[in-house]
C-alpha positions as a Python dict, from the first residue, in 0.01 Angstrom:
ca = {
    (1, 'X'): (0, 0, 0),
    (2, 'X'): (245, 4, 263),
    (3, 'X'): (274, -378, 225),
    (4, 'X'): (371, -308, -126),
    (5, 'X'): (630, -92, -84),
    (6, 'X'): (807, -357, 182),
    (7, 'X'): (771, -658, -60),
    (8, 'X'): (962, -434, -305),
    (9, 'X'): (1236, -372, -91),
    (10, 'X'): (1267, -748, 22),
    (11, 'X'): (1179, -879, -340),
    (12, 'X'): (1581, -790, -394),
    (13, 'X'): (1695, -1000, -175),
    (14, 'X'): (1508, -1323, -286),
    (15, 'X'): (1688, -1311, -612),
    (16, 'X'): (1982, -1230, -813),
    (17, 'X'): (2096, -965, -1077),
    (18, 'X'): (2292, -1043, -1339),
    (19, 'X'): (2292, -794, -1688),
    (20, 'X'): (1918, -687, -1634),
    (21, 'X'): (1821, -994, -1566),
    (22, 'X'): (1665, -1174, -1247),
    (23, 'X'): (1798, -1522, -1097),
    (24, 'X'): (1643, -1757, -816),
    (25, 'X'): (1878, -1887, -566),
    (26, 'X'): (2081, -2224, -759),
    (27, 'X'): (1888, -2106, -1076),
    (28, 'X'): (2192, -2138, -1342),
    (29, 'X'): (2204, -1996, -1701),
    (30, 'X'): (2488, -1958, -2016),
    (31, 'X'): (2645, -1653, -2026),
    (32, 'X'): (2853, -1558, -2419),
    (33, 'X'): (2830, -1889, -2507),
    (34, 'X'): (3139, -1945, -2274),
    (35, 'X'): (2997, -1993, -1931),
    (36, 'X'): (2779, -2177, -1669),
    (37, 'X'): (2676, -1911, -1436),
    (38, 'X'): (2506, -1956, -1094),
    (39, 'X'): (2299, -1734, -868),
    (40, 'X'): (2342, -1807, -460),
    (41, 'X'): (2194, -1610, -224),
    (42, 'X'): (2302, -1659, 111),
    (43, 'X'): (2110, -1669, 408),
    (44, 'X'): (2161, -1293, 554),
    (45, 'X'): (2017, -1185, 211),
    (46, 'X'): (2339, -1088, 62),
    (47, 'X'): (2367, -1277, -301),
    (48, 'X'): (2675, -1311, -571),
    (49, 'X'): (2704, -1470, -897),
    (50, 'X'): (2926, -1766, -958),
    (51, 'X'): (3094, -1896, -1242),
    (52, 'X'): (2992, -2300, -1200),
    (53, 'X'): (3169, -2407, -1534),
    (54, 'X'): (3269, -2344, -1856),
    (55, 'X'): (3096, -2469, -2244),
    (56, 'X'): (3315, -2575, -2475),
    (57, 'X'): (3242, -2532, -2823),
    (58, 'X'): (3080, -2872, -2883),
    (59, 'X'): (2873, -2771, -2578),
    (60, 'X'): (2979, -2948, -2318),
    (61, 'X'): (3007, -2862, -1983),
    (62, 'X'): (3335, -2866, -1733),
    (63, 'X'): (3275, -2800, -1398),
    (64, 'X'): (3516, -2570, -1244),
    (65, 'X'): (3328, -2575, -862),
    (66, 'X'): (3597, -2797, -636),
    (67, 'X'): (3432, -2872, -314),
    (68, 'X'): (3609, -3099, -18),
}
């Protein structure tokens, strides 16, 4: 039982939150029809949400992540 309880409290950490709703880490989803989201969880266990793009109305999407 005790095993239990300490895969609940770590379970939180393996995934993100979002509305209700859980993410794996890079796992990306729509969110109103409007945008990309992203779930990254970092490596201390913290996590965030990222907007990754945008959908236009045709459904096409435009990356908005700029990396060097």
């Amino acid at each position: 039982m005790r095993f239990f309880y300490i895969y609940l409290c770590l379970g939180g950490a393996l995934a993100c939150q979002f509305k209700g709703k859980t993410y794996k880490n890079d796992e990306e989803w729509t969110e109103n029809e409007a945008f990309k989201m992203k779930c990254k969880i970092e490596p201390n266990g913290s996590w965030r949400t990222e907007v990754s793009g945008c959908v236009t109305p045709d459904k096409t999407v435009v990356s908005v992540l700029i990396r060097f």
